[in-house]
N, C-alpha and C positions, 0 to 999 in steps of 0.2 A: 504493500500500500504506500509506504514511504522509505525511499532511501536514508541513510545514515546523514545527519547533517540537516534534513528537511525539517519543515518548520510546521509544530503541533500547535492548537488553538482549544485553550482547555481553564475550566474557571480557574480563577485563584487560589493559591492555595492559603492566600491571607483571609480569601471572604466561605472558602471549600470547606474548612474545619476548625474552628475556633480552639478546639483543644489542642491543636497543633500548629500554631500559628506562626509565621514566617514574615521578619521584615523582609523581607528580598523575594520579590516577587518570581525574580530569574534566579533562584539559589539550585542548586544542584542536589536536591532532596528527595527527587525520587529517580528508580533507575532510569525509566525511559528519557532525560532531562540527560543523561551520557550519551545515550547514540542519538538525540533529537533536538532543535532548538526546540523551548517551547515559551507560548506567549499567552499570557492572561487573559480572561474578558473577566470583569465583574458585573456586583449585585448593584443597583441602587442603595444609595444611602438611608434612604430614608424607605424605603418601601419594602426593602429584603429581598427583591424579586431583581433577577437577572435582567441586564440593563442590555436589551436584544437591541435598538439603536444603534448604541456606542459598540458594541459585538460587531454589529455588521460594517461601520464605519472604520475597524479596525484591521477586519477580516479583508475588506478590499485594498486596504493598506498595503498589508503584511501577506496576503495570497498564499495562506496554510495549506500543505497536504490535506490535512486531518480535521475538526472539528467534534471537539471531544464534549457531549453532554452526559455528565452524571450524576447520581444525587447521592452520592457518598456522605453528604450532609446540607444536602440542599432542600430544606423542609417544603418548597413548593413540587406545583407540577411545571413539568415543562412545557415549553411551546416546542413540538416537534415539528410541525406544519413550517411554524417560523424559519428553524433554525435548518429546516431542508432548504426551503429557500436560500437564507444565505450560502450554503454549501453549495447549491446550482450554480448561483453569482460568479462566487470565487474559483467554480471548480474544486472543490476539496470533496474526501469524504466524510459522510455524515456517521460519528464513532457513537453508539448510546451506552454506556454502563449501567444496567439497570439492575446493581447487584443489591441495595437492600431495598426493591419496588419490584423482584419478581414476583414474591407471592399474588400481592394486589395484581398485578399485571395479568397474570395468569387468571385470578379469579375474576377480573374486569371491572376491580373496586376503581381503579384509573388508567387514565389513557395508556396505550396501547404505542410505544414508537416504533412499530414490526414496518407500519406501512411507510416510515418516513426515511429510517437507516437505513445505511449501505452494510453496516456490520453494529452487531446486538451481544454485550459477554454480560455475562453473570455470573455470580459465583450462586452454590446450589445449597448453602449452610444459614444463609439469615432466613428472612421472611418467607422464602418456597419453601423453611422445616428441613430441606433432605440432608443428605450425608455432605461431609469437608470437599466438596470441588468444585467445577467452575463447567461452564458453555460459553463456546462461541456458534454466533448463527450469521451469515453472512449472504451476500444475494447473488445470484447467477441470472445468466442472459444479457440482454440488452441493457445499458449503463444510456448510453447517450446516442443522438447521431452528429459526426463531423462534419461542421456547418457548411467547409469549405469544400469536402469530396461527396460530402451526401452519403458516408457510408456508415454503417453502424459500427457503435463501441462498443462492445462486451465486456464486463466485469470479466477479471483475472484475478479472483481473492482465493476461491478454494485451493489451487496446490500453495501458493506462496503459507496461508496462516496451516493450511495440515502440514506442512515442514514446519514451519516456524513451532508449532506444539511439539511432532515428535518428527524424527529426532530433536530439533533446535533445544529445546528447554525439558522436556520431558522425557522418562522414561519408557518402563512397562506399566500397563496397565494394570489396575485394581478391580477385577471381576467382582469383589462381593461392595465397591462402592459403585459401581456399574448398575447390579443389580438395588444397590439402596435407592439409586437417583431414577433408575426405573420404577416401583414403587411409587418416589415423590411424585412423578410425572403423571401417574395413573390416579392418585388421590387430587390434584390438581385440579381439574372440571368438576369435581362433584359438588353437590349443594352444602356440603359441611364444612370442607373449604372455604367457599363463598364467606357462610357463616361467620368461620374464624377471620376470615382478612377483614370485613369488614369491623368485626368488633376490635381490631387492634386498631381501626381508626376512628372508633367512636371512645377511643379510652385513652387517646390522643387532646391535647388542645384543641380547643376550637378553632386558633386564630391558625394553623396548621394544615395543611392538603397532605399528609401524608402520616405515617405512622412515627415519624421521630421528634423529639422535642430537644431542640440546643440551645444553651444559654449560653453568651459571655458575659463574663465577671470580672476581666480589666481589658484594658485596652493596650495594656504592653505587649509589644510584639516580640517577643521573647519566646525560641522557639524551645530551650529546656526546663522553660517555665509554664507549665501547665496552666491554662489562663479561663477553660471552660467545659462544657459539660454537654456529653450527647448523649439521650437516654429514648430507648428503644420500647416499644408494647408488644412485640411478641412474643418471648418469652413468657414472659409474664400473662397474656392472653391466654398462653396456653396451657398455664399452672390453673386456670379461674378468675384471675383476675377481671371484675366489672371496672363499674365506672367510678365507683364510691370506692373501692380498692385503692383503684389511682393518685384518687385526694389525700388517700392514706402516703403513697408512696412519696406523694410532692411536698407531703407536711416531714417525713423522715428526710428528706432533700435537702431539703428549708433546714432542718435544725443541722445537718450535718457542714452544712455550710456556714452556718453561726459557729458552731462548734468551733470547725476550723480554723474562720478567722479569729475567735477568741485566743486557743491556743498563738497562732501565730504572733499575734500584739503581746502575749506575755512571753514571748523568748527574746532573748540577749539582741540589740539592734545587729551583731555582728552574726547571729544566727538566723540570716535569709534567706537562705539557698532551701530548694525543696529537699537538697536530702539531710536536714536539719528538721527540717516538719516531718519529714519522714519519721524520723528519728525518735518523735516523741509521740505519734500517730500507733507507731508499733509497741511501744509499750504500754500494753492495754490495763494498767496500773490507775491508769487516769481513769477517774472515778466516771464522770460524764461517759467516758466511750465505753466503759463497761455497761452500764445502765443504758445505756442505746442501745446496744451491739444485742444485748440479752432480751428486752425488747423486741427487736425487727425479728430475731432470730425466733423466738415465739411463736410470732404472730406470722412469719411467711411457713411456716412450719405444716401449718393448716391446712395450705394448698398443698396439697401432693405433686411430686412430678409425674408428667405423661409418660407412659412406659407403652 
């Protein structure tokens, strides 16, 4: 899809994950950022929603291989419609990661980007429930026709990504997660399913389109300084947790977050660093964490796990 050197179009990693937040927009933090240039688009400021304008004013700039939409911690839904658009424009591909919005995807709680992308991954371990792996879906046939010969352009993804998988990065395979992701696959359409996706987004925020809820709590861009919080509903959907559960969950949030910063204000000004909070988080001596700890532990005790 892209040679070595070409240039990816993928949100921020400043505005992508708040818990892992990066002054350097162009920092070299994840692997594909080695064999790729890659260039930002962000969210609106004030709105939290991807700023498809400036995206697309950027995108004709910069004329990326690639256009990377995922919702890794992107609490909206996306504009797929939109951002195919763009990709036409520039000529790039349209890349969807839709690894914690399979489940919903599948069970049709939200849109669907199968009709908009050129290539679809997910992993198969969050929101779809199945075993530790991942899918890629990618499209064949006709891509485009050339304006100037009138002849058509076929997609050339399957042999490039089935090397690039195995051998490139992959081994042998794992016949009994094979068979687990098979299973996921077949519980996936039915009404119980349905069921469950939707309830992990009814035991979500309101102000939310999706099943996660992420807070920031400073504004330091410090990326060994843990600065915020992603917290997920399906697990927990699938322990029993309702909606009155939740309140319970955001009230134990809420105090663990008092807790913390208490603790923090009473250590040494010279003691700042997290593996200093660490330090004293671990030793469960402190009366407060014990009486919380015994607490939750309790009370999440009730829900059984799904077996």
């Amino acid at each position: 899809m892209a040679s070595v050197s070409t240039s990816t179009y993928a949100l921020s990693q400043t505005h992508k994950d708040v818990s892992r937040t990066n002054s350097s927009s162009r920092s070299l933090c994840r692997d594909h950022a080695t064999y790729f240039e890659t260039l930002p688009y962000r969210v609106n400021h004030d709105t939290g929603i991807i700023d498809y304008d400036r995206l697309e004013e950027n995108a004709v700039l910069y004329r990326p291989k690639c256009i990377v939409a995922g919702t890794s911690a992107y609490c909206r839904l996306i504009n797929y419609a939109h951002m195919r658009q763009i990709a036409d424009r520039v000529g790039a591909y349209l890349i969807v990661d839709m690894a914690h919005i399979a489940g919903p995807i599948a069970a049709e709680v939200v849109p669907s980007p199968f009709e908009h992308a050129d290539v679809v991954t997910t992993t198969t371990h969050k929101s779809l429930r199945g075993p530790r792996g991942a899918m890629i879906f990618f499209r064949k046939g006709i891509r485009s026709i050339n304006p100037k010969t009138g002849n058509q352009v076929t997609y050339d993804l399957e042999g490039p990504i089935n090397f690039s998988v195995f051998p490139g990065h992959q081994g042998g395979p794992h016949n009994h997660t094979i068979t687990a992701l098979a299973v996921t696959l077949k519980q996936a359409p039915t009404p119980e399913f349905r069921v469950y996706q939707e309830q992990t987004h009814t035991c979500c925020s309101r102000t939310n389109q999706r099943h996660v809820q992420q807070e920031q709590h400073s504004r330091r861009q410090i990326r060994v300084s843990p600065c915020g919080i992603r917290i997920g509903t399906p697990a927990m959907t699938s322990r029993g947790f309702g909606e009155k559960d939740f309140k319970r969950v955001a009230l134990y949030v809420d105090q663990s977050i008092k807790l913390s910063k208490k603790i923090q204000t009473e250590l040494p000004k010279e003691a700042n660093k997290l593996k200093d909070f660490k330090a004293v988080v671990a030793n469960e001596l402190v009366p407060e964490i014990l009486k919380l700890k015994t607490e939750i532990t309790q009370w999440a005790s009730t829900f059984p796990l799904p077996v």
